[in-house]
Structures are given as structure tokens and as C-alpha cells.
Jmol script that loads the backbone (N, CA, C; Angstrom):
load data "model"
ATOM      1  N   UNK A   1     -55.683  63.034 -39.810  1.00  0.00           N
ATOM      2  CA  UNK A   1     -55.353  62.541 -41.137  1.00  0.00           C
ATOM      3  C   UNK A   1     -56.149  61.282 -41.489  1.00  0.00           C
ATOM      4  N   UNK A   2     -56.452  60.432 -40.385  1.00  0.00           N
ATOM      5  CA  UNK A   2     -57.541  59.207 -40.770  1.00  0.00           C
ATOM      6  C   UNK A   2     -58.272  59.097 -39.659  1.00  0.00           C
ATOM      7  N   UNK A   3     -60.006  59.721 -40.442  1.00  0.00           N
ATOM      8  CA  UNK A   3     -60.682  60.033 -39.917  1.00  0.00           C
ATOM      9  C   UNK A   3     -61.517  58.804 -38.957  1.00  0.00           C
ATOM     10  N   UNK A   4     -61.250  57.634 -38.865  1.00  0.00           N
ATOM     11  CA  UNK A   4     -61.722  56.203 -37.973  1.00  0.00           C
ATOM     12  C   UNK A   4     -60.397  56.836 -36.513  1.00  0.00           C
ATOM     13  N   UNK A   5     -61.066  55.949 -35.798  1.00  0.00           N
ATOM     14  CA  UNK A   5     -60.805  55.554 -34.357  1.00  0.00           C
ATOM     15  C   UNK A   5     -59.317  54.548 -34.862  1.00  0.00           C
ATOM     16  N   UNK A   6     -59.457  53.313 -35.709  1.00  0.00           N
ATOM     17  CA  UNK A   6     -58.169  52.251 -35.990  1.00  0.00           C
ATOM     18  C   UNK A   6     -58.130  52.522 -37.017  1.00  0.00           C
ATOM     19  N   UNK A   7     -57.133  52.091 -37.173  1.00  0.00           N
ATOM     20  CA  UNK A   7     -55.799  52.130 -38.950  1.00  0.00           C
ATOM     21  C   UNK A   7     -57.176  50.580 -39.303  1.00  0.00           C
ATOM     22  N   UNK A   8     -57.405  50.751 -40.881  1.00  0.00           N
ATOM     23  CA  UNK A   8     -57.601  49.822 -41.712  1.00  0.00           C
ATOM     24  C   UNK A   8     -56.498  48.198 -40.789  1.00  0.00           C
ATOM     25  N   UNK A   9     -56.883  46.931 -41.486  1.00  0.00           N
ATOM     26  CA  UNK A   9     -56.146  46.174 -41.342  1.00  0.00           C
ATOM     27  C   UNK A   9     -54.851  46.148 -42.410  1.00  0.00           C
ATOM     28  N   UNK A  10     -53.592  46.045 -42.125  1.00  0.00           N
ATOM     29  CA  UNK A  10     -52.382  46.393 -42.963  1.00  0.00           C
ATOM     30  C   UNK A  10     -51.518  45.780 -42.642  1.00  0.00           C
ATOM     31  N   UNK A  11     -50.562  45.658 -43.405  1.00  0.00           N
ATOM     32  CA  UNK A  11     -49.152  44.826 -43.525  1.00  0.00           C
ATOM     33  C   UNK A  11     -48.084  45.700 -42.825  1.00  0.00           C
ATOM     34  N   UNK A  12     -47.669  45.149 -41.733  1.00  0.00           N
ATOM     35  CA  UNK A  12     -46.533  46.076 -41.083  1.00  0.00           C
ATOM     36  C   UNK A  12     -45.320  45.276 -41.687  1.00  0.00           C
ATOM     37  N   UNK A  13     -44.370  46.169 -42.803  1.00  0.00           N
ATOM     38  CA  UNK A  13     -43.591  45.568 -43.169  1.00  0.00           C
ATOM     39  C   UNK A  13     -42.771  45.995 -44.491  1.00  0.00           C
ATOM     40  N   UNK A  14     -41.599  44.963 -45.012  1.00  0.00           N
ATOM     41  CA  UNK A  14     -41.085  45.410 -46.185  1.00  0.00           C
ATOM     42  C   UNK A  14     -41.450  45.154 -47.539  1.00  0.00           C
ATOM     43  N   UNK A  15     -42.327  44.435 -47.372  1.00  0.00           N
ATOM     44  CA  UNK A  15     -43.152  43.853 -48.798  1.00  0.00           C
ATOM     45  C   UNK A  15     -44.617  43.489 -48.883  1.00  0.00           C
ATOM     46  N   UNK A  16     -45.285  43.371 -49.595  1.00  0.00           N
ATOM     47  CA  UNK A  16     -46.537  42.714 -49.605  1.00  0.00           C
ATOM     48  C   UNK A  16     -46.528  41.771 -50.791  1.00  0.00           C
ATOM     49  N   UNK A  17     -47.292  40.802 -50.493  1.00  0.00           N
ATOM     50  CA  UNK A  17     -47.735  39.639 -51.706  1.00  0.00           C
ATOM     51  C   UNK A  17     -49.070  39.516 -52.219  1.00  0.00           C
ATOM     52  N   UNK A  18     -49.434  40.862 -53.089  1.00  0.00           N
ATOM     53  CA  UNK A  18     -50.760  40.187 -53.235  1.00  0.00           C
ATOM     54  C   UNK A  18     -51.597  39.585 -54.293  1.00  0.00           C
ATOM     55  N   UNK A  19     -52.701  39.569 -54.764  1.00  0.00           N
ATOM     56  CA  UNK A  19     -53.505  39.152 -56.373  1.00  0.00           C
ATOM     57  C   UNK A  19     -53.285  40.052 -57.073  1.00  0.00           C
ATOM     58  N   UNK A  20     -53.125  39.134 -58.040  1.00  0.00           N
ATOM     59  CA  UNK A  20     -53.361  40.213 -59.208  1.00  0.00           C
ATOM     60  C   UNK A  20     -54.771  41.375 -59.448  1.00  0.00           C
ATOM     61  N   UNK A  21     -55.717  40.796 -59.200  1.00  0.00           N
ATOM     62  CA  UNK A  21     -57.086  41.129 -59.006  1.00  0.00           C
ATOM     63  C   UNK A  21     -56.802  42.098 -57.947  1.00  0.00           C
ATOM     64  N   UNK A  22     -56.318  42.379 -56.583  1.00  0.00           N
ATOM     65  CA  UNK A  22     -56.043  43.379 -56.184  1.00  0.00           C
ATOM     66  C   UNK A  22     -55.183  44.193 -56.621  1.00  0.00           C
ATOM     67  N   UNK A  23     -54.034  44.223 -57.369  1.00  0.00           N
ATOM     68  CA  UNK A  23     -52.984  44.941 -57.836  1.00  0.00           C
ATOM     69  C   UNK A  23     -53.972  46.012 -58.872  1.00  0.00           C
ATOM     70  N   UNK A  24     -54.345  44.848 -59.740  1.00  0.00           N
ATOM     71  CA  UNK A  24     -54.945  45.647 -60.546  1.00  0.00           C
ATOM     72  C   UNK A  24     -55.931  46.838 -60.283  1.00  0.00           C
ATOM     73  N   UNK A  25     -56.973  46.233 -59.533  1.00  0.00           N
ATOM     74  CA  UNK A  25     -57.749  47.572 -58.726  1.00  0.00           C
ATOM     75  C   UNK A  25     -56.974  48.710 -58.336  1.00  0.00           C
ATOM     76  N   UNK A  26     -55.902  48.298 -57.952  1.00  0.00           N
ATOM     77  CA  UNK A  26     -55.428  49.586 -56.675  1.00  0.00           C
ATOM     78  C   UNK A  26     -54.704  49.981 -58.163  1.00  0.00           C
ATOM     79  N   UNK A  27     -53.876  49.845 -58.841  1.00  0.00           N
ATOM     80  CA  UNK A  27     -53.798  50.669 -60.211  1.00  0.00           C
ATOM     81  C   UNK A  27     -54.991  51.540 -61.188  1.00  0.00           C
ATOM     82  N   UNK A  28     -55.821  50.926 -61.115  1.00  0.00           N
ATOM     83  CA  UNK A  28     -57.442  51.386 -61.797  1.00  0.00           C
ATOM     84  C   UNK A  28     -57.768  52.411 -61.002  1.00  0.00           C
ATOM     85  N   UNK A  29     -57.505  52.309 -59.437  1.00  0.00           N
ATOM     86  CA  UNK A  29     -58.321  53.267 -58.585  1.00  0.00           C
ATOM     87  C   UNK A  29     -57.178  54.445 -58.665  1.00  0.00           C
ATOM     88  N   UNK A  30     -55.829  54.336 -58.528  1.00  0.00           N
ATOM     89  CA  UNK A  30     -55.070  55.114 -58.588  1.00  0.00           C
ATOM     90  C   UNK A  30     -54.960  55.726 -60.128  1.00  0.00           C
ATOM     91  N   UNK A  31     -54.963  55.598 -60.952  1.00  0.00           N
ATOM     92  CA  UNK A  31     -55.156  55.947 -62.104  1.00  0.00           C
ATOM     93  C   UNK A  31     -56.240  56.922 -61.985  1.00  0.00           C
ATOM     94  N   UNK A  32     -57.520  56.831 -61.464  1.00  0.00           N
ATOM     95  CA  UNK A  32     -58.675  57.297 -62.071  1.00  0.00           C
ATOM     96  C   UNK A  32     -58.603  58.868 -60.536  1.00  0.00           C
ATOM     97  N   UNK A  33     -57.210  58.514 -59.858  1.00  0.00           N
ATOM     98  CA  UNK A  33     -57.042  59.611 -58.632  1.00  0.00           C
ATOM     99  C   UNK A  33     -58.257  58.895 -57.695  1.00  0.00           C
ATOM    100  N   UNK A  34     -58.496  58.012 -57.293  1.00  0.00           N
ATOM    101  CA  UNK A  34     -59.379  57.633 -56.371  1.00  0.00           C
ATOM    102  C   UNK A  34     -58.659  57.759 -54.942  1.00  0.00           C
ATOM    103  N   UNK A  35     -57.890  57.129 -55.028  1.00  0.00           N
ATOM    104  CA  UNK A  35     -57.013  56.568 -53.746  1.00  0.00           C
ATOM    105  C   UNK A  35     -56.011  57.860 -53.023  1.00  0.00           C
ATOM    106  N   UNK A  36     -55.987  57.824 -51.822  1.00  0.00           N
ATOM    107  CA  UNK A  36     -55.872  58.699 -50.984  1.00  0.00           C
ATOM    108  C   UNK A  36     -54.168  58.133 -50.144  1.00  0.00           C
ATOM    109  N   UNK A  37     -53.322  59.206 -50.318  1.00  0.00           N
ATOM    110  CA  UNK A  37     -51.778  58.188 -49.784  1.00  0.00           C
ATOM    111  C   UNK A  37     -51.847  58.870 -48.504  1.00  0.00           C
ATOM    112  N   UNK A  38     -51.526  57.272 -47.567  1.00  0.00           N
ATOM    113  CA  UNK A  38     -51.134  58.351 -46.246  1.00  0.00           C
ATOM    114  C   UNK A  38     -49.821  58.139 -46.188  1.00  0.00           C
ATOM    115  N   UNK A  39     -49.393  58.760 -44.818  1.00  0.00           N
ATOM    116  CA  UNK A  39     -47.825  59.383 -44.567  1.00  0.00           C
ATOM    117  C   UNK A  39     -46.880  57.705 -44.250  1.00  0.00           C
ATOM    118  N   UNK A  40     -47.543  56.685 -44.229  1.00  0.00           N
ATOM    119  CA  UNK A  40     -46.797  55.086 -44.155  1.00  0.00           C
ATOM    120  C   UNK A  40     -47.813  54.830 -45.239  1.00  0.00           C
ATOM    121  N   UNK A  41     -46.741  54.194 -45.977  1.00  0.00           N
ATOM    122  CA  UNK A  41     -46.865  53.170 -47.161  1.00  0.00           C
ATOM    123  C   UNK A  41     -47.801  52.453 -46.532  1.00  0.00           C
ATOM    124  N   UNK A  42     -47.275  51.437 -45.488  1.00  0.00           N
ATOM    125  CA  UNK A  42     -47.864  49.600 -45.605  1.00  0.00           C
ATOM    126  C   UNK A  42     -49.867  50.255 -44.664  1.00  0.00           C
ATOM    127  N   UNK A  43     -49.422  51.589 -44.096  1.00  0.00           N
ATOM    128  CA  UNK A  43     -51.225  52.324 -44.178  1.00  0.00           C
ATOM    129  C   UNK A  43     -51.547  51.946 -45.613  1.00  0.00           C
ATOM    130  N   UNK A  44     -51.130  52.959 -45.911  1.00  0.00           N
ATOM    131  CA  UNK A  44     -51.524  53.531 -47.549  1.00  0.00           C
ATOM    132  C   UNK A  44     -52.306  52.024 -48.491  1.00  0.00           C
ATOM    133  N   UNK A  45     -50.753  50.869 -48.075  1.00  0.00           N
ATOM    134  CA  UNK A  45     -51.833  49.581 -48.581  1.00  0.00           C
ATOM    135  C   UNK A  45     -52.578  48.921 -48.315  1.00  0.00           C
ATOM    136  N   UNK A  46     -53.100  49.326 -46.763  1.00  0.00           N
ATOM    137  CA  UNK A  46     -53.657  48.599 -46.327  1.00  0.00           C
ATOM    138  C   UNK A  46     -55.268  49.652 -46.477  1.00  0.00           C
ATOM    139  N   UNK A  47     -55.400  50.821 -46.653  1.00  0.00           N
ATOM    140  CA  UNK A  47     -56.421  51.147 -47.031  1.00  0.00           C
ATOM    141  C   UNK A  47     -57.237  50.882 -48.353  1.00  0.00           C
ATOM    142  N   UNK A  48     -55.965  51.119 -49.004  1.00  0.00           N
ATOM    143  CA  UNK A  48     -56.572  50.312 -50.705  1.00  0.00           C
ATOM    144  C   UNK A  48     -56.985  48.877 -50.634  1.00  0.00           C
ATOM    145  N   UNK A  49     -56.469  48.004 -49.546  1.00  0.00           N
ATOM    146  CA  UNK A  49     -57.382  46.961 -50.347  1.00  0.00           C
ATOM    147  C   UNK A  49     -58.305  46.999 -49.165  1.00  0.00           C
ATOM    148  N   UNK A  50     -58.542  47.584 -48.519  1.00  0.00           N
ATOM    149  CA  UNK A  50     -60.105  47.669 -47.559  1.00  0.00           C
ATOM    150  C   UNK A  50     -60.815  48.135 -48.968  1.00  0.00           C
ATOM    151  N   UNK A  51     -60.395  49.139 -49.438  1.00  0.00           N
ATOM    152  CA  UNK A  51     -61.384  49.547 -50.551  1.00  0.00           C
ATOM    153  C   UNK A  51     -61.878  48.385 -51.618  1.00  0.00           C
ATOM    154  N   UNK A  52     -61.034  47.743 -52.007  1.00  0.00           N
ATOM    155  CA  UNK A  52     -61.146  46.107 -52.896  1.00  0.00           C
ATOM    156  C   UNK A  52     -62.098  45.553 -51.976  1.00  0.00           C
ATOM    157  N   UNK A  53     -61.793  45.320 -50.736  1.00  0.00           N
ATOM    158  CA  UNK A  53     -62.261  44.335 -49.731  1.00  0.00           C
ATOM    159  C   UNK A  53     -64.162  44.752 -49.511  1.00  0.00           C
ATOM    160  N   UNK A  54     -64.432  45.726 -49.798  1.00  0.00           N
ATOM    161  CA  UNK A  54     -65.797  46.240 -49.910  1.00  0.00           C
ATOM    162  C   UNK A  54     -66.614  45.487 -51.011  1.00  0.00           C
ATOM    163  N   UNK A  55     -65.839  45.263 -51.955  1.00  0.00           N
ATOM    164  CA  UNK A  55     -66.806  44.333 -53.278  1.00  0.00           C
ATOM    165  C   UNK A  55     -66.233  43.216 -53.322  1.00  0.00           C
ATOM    166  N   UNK A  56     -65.144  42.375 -52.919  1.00  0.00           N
ATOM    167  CA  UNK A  56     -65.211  41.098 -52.977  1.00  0.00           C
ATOM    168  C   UNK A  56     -64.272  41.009 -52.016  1.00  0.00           C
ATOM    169  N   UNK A  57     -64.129  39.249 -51.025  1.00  0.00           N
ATOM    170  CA  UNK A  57     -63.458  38.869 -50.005  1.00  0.00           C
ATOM    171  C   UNK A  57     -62.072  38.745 -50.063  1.00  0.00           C
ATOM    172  N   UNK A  58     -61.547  39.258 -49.036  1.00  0.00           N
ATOM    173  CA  UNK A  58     -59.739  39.452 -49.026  1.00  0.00           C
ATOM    174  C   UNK A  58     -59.394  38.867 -47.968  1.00  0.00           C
ATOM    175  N   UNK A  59     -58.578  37.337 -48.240  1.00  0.00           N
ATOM    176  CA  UNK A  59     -57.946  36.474 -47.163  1.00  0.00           C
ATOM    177  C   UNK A  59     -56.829  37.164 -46.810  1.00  0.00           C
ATOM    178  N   UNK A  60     -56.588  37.346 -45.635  1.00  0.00           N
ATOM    179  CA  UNK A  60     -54.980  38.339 -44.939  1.00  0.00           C
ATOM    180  C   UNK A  60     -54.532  36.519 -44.858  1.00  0.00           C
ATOM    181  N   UNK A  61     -53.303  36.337 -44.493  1.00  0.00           N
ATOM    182  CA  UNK A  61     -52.383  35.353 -44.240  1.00  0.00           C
ATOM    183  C   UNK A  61     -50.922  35.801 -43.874  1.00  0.00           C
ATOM    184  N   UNK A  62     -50.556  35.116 -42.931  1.00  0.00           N
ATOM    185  CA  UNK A  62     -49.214  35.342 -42.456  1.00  0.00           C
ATOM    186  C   UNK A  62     -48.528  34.470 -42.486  1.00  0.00           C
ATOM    187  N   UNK A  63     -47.327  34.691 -42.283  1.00  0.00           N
ATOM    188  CA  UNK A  63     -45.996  33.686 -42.795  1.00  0.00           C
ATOM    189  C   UNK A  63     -44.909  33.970 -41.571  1.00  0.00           C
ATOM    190  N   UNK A  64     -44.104  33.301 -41.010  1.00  0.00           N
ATOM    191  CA  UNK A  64     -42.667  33.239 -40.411  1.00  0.00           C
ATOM    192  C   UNK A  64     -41.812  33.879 -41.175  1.00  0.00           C
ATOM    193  N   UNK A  65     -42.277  33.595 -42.550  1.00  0.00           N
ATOM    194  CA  UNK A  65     -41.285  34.065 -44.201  1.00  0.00           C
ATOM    195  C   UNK A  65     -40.997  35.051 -44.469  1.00  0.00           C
ATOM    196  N   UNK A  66     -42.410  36.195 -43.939  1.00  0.00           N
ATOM    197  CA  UNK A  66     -41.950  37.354 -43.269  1.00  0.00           C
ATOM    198  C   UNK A  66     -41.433  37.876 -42.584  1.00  0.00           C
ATOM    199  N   UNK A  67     -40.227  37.968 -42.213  1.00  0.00           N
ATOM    200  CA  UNK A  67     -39.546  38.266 -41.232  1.00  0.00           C
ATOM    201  C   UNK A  67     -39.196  39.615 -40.933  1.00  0.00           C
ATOM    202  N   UNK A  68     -40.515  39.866 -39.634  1.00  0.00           N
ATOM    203  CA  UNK A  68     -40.183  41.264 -39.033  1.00  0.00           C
ATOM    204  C   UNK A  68     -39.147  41.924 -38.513  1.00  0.00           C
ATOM    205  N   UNK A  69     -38.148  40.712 -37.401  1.00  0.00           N
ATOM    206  CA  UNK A  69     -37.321  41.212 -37.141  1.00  0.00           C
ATOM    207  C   UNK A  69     -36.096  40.102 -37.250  1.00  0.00           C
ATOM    208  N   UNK A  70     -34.731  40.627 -38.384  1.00  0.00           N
ATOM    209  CA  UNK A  70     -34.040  39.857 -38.198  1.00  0.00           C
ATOM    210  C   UNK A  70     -34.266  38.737 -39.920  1.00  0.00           C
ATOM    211  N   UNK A  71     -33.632  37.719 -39.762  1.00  0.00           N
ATOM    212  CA  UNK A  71     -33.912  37.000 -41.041  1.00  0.00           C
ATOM    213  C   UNK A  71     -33.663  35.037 -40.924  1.00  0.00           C
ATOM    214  N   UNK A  72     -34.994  34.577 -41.268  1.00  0.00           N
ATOM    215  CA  UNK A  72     -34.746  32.810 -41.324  1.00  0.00           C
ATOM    216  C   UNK A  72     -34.439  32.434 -43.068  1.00  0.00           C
ATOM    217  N   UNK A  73     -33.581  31.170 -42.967  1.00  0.00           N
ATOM    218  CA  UNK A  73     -33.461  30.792 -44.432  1.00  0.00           C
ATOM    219  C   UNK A  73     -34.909  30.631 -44.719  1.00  0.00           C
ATOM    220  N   UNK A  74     -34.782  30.747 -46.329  1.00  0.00           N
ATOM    221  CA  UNK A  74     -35.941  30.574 -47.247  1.00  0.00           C
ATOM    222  C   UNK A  74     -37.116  31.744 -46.704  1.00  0.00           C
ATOM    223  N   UNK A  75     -36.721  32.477 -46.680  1.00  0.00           N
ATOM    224  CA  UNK A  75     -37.611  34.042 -46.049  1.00  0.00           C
ATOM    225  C   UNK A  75     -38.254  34.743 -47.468  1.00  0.00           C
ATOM    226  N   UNK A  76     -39.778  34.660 -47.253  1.00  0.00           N
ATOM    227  CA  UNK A  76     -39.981  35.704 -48.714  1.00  0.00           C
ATOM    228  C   UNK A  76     -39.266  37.326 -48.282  1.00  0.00           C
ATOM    229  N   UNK A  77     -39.317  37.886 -47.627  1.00  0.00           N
ATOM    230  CA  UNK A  77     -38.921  39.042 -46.934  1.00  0.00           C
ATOM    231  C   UNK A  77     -38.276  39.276 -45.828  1.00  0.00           C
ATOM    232  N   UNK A  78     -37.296  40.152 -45.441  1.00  0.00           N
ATOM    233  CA  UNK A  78     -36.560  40.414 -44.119  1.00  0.00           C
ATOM    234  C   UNK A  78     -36.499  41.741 -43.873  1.00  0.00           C
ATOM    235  N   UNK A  79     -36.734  42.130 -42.983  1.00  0.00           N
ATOM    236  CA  UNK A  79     -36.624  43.724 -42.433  1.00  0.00           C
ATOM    237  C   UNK A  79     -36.063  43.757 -41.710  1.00  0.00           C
ATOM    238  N   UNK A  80     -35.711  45.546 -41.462  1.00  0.00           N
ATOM    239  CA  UNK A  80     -34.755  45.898 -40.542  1.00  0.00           C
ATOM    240  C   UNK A  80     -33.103  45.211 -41.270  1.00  0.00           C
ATOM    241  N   UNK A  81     -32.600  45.369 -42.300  1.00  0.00           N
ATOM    242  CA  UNK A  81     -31.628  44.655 -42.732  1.00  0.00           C
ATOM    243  C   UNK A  81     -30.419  45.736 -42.530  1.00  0.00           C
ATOM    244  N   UNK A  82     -29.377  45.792 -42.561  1.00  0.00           N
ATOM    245  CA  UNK A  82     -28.252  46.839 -42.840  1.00  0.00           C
ATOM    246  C   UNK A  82     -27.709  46.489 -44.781  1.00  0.00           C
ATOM    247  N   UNK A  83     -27.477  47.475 -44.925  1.00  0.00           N
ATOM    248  CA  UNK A  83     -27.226  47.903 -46.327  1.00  0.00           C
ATOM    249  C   UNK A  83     -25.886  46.410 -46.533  1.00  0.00           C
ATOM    250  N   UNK A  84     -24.746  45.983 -45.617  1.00  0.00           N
ATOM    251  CA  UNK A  84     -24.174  45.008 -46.005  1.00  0.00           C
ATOM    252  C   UNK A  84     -25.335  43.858 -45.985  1.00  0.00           C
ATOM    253  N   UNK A  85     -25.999  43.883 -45.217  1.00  0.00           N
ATOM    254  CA  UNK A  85     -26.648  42.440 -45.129  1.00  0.00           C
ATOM    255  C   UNK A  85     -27.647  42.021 -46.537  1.00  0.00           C
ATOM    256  N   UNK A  86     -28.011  43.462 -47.302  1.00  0.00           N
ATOM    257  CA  UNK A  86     -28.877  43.580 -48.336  1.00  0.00           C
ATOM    258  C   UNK A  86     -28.417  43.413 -49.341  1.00  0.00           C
ATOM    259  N   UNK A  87     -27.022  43.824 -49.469  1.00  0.00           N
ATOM    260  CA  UNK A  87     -26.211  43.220 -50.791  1.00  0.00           C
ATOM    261  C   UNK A  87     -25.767  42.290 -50.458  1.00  0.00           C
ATOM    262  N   UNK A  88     -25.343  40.974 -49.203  1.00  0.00           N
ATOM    263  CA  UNK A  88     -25.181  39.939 -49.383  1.00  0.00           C
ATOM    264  C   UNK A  88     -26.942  38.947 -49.651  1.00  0.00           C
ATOM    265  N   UNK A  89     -27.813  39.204 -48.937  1.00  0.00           N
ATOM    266  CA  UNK A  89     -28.819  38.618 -49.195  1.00  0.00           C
ATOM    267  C   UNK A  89     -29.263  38.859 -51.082  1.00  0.00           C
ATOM    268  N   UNK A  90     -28.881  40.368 -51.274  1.00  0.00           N
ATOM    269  CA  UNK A  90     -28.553  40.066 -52.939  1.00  0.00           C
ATOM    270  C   UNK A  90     -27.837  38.705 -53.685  1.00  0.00           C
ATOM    271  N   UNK A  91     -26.528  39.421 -53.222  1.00  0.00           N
ATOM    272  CA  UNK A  91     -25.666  37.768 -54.347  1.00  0.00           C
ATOM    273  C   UNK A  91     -26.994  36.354 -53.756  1.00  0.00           C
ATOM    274  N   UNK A  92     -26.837  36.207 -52.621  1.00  0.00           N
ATOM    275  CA  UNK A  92     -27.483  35.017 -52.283  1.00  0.00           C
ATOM    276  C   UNK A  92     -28.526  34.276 -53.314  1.00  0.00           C
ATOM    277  N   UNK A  93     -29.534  35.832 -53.270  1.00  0.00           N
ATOM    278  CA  UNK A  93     -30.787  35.531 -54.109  1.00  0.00           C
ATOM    279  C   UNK A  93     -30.247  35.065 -55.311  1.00  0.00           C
ATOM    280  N   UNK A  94     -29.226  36.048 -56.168  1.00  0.00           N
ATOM    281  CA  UNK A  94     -28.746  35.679 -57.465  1.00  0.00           C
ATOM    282  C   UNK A  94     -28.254  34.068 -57.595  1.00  0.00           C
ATOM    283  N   UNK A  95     -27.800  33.530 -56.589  1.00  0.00           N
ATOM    284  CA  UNK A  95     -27.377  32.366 -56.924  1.00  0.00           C
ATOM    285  C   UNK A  95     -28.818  31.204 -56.500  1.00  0.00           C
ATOM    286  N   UNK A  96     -30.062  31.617 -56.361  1.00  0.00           N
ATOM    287  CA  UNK A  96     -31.045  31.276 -56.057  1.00  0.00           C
ATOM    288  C   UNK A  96     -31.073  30.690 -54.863  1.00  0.00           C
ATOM    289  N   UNK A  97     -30.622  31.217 -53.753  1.00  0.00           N
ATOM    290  CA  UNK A  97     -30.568  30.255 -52.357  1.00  0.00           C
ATOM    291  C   UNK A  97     -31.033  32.259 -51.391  1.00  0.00           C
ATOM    292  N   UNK A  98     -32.181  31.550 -50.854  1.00  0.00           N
ATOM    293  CA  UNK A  98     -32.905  32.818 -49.753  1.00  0.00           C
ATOM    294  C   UNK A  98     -32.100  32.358 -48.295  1.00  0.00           C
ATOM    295  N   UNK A  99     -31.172  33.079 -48.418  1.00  0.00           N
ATOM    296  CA  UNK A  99     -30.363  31.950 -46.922  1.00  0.00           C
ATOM    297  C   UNK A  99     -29.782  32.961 -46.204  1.00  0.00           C
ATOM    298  N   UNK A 100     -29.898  33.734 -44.843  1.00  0.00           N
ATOM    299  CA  UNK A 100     -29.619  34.909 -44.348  1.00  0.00           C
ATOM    300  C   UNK A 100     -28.027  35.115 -44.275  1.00  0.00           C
ATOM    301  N   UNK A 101     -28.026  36.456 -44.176  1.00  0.00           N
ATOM    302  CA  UNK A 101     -26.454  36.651 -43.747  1.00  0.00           C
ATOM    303  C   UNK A 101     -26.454  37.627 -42.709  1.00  0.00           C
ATOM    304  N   UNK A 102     -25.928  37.183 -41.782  1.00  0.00           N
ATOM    305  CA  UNK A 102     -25.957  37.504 -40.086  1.00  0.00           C
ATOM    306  C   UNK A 102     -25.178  38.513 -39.685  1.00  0.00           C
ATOM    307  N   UNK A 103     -23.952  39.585 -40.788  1.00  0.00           N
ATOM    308  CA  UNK A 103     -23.446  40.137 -40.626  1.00  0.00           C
ATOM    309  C   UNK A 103     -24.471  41.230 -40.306  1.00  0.00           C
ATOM    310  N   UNK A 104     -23.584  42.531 -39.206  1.00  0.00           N
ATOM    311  CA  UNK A 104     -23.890  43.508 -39.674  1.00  0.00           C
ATOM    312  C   UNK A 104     -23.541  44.778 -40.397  1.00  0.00           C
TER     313      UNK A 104
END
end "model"
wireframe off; spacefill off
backbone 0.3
color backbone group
């Protein structure tokens, strides 16, 4: 299914943050049927912006904020959550405080 030896470089995870300038491409390219989906999403995005990444430079950056496993206050993202922990990290957000809830 992907014809390289390694996966593109990609976001293992529940979200991505990226430019607008990339968003937009990967809409333009998908629009015009360019872009090719594989069977994982955070593949799938990480091939599209290799494709961006061919005509102009793409800084990767990582964060703690991401949180792969588990959740720290002030987290842009948390994975692996249970469905209670996602509607309390809901209200949370609503009251504007990113502050985990440890239940499961």
C-alpha cells in the first residue's frame, strides 16, 4: 500500500496544528483528487504535507502539550481518553481552563 521502505514523517496522534498555507494546499490538492488516503489518518497527513514539503520548508515541532499518553494541565491535545474523561475535559474547556480529569 506504500510503496517506500518508511512511512513519510507524521504525527502519531489525536490532532495536528498546522499553517494555514499547508491546510490550504492539502484542500487544493484534495479538491483537484491529487492526494492519495491511506488506511491511518495521522499517515494520510503526514504524506500530504511531504507533498507541501517538496516546494517549500516544513518545521515539525513537538510539545509535552501533546499528550500521547494520558493528560497534563494546559494540554493542546490528550489521547487515549475514555468517553467520561472527554466530556469532562469538555465542560473544562467550556469554562476555559485545559486542566485534566483523571477519572476513568
Amino acid at each position: 500500500e506504500w510503496p517506500e521502505e518508511d512511512y513519510p514523517t507524521y504525527a502519531n496522534g489525536p490532532g495536528y496544528v498546522i499553517s494555514s498555507d499547508i491546510a490550504a494546499s492539502i484542500v487544493s490538492e484534495f479538491t483537484a483528487h491529487k492526494l492519495r488516503l491511506f488506511k491511518m489518518e495521522d499517515v494520510s497527513m503526514g504524506m500530504w504535507v511531504e507533498r507541501f514539503n517538496n516546494t517549500r520548508h516544513v518545521q515539525y515541532v513537538h510539545s509535552i502539550k501533546f499528550c500521547q499518553f494520558g493528560c497534563i494541565d494546559d494540554y493542546y491535545t490528550a489521547h487515549y481518553q475514555s468517553p467520561r474523561q472527554m466530556l469532562c475535559l469538555w465542560d473544562k474547556l467550556q469554562s476555559g481552563k485545559a486542566q485534566c480529569c483523571n477519572m476513568r
